[in-house]
C-alpha positions in Angstrom: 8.6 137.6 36.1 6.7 134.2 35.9 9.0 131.6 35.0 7.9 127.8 33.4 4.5 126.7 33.6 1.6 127.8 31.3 1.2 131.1 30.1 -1.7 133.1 28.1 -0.6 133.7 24.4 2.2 131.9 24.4 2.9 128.6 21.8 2.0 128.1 18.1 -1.1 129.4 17.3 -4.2 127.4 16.1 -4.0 126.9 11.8 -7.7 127.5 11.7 -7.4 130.6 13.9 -4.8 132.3 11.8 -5.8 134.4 8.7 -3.9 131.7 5.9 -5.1 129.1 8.7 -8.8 130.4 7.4 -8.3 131.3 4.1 -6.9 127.3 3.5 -9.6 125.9 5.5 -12.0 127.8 3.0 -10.7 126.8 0.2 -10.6 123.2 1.0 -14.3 123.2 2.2 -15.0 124.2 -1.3 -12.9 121.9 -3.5 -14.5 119.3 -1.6 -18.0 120.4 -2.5 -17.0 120.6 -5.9 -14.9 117.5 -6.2 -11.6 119.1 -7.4 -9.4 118.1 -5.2 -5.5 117.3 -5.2 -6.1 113.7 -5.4 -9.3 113.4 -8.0 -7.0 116.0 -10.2 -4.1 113.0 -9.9 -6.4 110.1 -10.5 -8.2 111.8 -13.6 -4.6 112.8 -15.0 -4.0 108.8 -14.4 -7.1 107.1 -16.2 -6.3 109.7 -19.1 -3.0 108.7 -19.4 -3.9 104.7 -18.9 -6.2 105.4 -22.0 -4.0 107.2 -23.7 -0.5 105.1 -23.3 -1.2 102.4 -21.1 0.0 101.7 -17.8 3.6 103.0 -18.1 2.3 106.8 -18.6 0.3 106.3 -15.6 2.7 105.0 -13.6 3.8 108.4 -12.6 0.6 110.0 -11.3 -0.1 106.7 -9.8 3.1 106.7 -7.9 1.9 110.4 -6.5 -1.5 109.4 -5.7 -0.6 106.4 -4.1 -0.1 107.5 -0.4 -3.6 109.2 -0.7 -5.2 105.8 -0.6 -2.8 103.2 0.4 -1.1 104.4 3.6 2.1 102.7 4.4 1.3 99.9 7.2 3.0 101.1 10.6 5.0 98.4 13.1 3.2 96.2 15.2 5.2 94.8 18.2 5.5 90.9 18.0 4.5 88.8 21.2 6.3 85.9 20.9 5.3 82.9 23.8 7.5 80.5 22.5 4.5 78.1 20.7 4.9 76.8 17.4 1.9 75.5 16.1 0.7 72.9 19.1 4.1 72.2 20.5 5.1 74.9 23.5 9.0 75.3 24.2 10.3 73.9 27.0 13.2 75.0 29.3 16.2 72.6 29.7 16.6 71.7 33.2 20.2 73.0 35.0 21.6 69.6 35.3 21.3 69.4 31.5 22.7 72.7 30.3 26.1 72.1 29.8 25.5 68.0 29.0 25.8 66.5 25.7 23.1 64.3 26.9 20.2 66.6 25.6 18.5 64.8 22.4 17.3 65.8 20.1 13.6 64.3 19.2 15.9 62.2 16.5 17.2 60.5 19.0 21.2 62.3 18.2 22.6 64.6 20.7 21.6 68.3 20.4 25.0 69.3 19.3 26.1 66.8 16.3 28.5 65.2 18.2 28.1 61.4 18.6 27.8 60.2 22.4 31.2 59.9 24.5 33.3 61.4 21.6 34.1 65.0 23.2 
């Protein structure tokens, strides 16, 4: 017996190759041609209650509809070079490191402390 690897019939089947998978692709090709679908049934429901009671007996067919039209953003990875605005960080040389002698651009030693008082 074949072991691993692909074999013929085997995995989940296609949605559009299954009987429901057909039956649903039907029916949404013809909600579509005549403009009832899910989401225009949630936005008329919402303009009727807007009319009707204002934005607070909207607010819950909004809150359904809402992911139909305004995804949630995904994550972007930041790149971060170390530039703010036109000034680019620079690394402290080794000698300096461990020195209170660093300034800052104030003219006061990086760490607060007042020169020679360790």
């Amino acid at each position: 017996m074949p072991r691993g690897g692909k074999r013929k019939g085997a995995g989940r089947k296609k949605t559009a190759d299954t009987p429901i998978g057909k039956l649903r692709q039907e029916l949404t090709i013809r909600a579509l041609k005549e403009g009832t679908t899910p989401l225009e049934v949630m936005l008329e429901a919402m303009r009727e209650a807007y009319e009707q009671g204002g934005a607070s007996a909207a607010m819950p067919y909004a809150k359904e509809a809402a992911p139909y039209l305004h995804p949630k953003l995904s994550s972007v990875d930041a790149k971060v070079d170390g530039v703010i605005g036109q000034y680019a960080a620079q690394p402290i040389p080794v000698e300096q490191r461990d020195s209170d002698a660093v300034a800052s651009p104030a003219g006061t030693p990086a760490n607060g402390h007042s020169p020679g008082h360790g």
